[in-house]
C-alpha positions as a Markdown table, in Angstrom:
| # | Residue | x | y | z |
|---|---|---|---|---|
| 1 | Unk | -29.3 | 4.4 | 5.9 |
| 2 | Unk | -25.5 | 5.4 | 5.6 |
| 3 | Unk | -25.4 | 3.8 | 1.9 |
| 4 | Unk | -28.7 | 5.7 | 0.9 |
| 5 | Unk | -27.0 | 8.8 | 1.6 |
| 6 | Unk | -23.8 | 7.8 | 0.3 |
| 7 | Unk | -25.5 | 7.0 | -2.7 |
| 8 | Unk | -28.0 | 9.9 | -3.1 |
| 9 | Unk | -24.9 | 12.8 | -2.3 |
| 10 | Unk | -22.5 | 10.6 | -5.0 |
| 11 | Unk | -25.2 | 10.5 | -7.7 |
| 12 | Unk | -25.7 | 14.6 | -7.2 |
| 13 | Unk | -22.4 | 15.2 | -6.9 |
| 14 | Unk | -22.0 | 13.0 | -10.5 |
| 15 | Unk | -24.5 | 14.7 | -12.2 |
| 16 | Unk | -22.6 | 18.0 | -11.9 |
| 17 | Unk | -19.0 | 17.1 | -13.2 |
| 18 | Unk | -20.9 | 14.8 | -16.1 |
| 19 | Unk | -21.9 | 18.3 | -17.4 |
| 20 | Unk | -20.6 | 19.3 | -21.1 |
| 21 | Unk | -18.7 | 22.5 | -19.7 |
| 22 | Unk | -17.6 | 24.5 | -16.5 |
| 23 | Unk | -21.0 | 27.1 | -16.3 |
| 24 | Unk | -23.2 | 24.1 | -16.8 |
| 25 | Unk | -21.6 | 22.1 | -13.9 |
| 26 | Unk | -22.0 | 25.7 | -12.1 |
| 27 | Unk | -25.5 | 25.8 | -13.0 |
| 28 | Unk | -26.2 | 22.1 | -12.2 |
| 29 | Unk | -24.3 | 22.7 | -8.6 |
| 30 | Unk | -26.4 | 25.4 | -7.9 |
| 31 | Unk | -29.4 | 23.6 | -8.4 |
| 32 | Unk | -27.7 | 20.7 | -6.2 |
| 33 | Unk | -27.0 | 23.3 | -3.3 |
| 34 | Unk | -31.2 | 24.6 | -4.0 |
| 35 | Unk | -32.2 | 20.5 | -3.8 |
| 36 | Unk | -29.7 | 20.5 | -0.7 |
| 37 | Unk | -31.6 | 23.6 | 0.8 |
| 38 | Unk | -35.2 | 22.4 | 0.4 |
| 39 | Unk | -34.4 | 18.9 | 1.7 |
| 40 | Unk | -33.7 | 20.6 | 5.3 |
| 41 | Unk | -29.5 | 19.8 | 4.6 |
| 42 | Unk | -28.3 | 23.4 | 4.9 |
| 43 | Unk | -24.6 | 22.0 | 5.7 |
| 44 | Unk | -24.2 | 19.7 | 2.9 |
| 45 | Unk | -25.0 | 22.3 | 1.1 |
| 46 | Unk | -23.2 | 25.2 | 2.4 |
| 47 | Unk | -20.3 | 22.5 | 1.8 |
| 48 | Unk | -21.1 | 21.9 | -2.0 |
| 49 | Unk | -21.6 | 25.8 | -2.6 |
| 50 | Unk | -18.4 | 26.6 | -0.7 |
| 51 | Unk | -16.4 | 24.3 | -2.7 |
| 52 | Unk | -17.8 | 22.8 | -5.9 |
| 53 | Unk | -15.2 | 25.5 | -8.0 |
| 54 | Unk | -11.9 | 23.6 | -6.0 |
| 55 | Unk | -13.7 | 20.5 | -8.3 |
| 56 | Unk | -14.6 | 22.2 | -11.5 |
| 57 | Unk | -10.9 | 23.1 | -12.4 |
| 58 | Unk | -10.8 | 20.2 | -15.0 |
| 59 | Unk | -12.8 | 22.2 | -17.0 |
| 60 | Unk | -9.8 | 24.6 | -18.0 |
| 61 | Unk | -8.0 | 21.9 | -19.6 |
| 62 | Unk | -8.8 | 20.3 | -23.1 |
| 63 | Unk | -11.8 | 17.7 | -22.8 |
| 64 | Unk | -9.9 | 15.1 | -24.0 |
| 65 | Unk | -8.0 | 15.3 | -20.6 |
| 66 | Unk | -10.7 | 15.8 | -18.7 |
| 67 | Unk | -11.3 | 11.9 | -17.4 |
| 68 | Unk | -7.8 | 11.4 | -16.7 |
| 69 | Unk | -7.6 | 14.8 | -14.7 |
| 70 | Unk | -10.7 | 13.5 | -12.7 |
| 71 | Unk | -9.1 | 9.9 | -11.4 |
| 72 | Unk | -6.4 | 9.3 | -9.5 |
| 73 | Unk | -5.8 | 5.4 | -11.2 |
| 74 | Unk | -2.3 | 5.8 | -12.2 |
| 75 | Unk | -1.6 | 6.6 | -8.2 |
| 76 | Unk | -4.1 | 4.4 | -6.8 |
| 77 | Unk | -2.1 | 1.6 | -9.1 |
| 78 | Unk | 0.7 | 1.9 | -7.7 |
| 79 | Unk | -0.4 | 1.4 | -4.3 |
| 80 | Unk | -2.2 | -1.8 | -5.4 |
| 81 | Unk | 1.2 | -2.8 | -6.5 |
| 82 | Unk | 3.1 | -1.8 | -3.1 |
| 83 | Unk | 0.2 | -3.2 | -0.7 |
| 84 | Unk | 0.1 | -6.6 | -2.6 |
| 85 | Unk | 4.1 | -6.6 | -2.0 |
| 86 | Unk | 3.5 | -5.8 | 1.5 |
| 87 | Unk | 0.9 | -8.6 | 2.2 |
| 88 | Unk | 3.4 | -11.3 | 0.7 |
| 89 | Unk | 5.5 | -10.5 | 3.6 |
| 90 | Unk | 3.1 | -10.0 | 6.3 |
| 91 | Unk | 4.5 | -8.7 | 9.6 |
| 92 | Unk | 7.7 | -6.2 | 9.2 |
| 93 | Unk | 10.0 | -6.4 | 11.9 |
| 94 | Unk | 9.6 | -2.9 | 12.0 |
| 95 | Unk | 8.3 | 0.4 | 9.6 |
| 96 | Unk | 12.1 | 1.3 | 8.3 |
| 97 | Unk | 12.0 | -2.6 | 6.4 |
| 98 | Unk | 8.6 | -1.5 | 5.5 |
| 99 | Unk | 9.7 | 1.7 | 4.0 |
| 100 | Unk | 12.3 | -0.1 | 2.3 |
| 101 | Unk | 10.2 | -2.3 | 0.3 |
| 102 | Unk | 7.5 | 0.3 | -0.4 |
| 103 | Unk | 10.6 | 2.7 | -1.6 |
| 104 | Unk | 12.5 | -0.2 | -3.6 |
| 105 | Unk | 8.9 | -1.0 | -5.7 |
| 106 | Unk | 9.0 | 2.9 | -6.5 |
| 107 | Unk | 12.7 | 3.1 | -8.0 |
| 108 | Unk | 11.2 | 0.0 | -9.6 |
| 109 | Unk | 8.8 | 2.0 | -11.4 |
| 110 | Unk | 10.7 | 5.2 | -12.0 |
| 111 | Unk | 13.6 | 2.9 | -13.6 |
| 112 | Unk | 11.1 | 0.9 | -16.0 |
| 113 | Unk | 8.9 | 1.3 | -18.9 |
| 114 | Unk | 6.2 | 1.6 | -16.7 |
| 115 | Unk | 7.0 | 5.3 | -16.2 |
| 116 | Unk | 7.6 | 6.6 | -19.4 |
| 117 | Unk | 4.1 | 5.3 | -20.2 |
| 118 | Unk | 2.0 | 7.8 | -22.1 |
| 119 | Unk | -1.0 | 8.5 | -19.7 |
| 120 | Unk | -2.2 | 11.7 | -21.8 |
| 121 | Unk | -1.3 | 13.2 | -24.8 |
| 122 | Unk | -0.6 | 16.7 | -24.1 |
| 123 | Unk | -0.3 | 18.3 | -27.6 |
| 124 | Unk | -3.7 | 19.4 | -27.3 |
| 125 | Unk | -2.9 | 21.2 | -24.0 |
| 126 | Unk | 0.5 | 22.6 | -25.6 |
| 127 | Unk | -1.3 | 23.6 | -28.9 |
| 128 | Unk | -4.1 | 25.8 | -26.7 |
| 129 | Unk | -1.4 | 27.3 | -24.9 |
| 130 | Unk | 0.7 | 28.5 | -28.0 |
| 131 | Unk | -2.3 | 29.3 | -29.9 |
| 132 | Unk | -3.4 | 32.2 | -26.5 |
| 133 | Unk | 0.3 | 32.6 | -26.2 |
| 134 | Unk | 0.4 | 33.9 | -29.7 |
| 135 | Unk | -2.7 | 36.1 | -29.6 |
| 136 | Unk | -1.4 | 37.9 | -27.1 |
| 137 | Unk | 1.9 | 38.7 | -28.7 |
């Protein structure tokens, strides 16, 4: 029964950020928070109504960054990365050797390619910016 609610709340929660812009994912949560109502789930849905807009603030940025803006897959990489290091050695004789190799792994990273990787191209974001800049002036 957990997983059927897991899975009904993920797929309403989906269909609101899959929306083309910021009033219709407003207009799709409120009909979320109505579905939420009628279904007798008053606190799930005081929860979505209170804070759906903390969500929607991808929606201020260029659409081409909107999917990277919405994951967290550069950070959850790196912990793949630390956590497979830490299994190799198995039981740390205590947290500072722990911290040590977790620590080493991320001066790894800052000091490689790996770092300077692109992950999104911000002209778009700079252009906007000196294009509302300039109006203004």
């Amino acid at each position: 029964m957990v997983h059927f609610y897991r899975n009904v709340f993920s797929h309403m929660l989906k269909a609101i950020h899959a929306q083309e812009s910021r009033e219709a994912a407003q207009e799709k949560a409120a009909s979320v928070v109505a579905d939420l109502r009628r279904q007798k789930l008053g606190k799930a849905a005081d929860l979505v109504e209170t804070h759906i807009d903390e969500t929607l603030s991808c929606y201020s940025f260029p659409d081409s960054h909107w999917l990277k803006i919405r994951t967290n897959d550069p950070l959850e990489r790196i912990m793949k990365e630390i956590r497979r290091r830490t299994r190799v050695v198995g039981a740390f004789p205590d947290g500072q050797s722990c911290l040590n190799l977790a620590a080493a792994r991320l001066r790894h990273i800052a000091g490689s390619q790996w770092s300077t990787r692109e992950y999104m191209n911000m002209d778009p974001l700079y252009a906007e910016q000196s294009s509302t800049h300039g109006a203004v002036a």
